[in-house]
N, C-alpha and C positions, 0 to 999 in steps of 0.2 A: 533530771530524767525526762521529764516532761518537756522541756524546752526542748532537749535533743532529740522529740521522739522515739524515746524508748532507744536511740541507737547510743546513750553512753549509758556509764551503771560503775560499777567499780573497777579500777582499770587494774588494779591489782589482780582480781578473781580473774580476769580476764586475760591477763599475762600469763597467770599461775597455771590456770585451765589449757590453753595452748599449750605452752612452754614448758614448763617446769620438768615433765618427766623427763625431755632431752638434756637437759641444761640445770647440771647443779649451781651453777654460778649463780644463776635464775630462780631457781628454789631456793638455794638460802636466803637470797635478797627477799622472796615473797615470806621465807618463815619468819624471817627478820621485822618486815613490815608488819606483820598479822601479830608475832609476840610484843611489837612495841605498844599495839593497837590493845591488844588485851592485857599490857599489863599499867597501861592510860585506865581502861575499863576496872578495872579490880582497884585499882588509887581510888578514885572515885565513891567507887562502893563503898572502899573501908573508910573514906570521909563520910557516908551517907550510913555509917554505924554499922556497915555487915561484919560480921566478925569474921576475921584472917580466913579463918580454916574453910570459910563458903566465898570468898572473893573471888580464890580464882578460877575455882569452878564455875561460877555466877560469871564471870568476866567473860570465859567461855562456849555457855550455854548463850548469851547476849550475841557476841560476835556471830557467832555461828546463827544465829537465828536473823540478825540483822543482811547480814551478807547472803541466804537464803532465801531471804523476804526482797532484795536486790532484784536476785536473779531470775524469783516468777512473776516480780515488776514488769520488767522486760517481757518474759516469754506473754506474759497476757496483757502486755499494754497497758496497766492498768495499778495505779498503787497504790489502790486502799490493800493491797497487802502486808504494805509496808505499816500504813498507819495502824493494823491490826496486831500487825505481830509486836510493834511497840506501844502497842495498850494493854497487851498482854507483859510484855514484860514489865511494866511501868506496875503493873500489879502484880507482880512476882518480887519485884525488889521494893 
């Protein structure tokens, strides 16, 4: 992000945010990426002891927070947001 000046970031969020309302071809491929992503995230977990029934929830509150810590990267230039929201979660899980 830094190297690109703030102008790359996730290019997924970035297809999906455009694109996706018009274009189901386009949404699925992004829900597809995003569940493959969270369900990498939730494996993980239940290796790092979370028990089942909080994985995928946990897998998803992560995603979602990652990929939002992303995007005010960008809008503020700036990413100790990112390093916050995953010191936070780093103490959540």
């Amino acid at each position: 992000m830094l190297e690109s000046g703030f102008g790359k970031g996730c290019p997924v969020a970035t297809v999906a945010l455009e694109t996706a309302a018009e274009s189901e071809t386009i949404r699925a491929a992004c829900d597809g990426t995003y569940a493959e992503w969270q369900d990498g995230i939730a494996a993980a977990l239940r290796g790092w002891g979370v028990p089942d029934e909080r994985a995928d929830p946990l897998a998803a509150l992560v995603l979602s927070s990652v990929q939002g810590a992303v995007m005010l990267a960008r809008v503020r230039r700036d990413v100790s947001v990112i390093h916050e929201v995953t010191r936070q979660l780093g103490d959540l899980v």
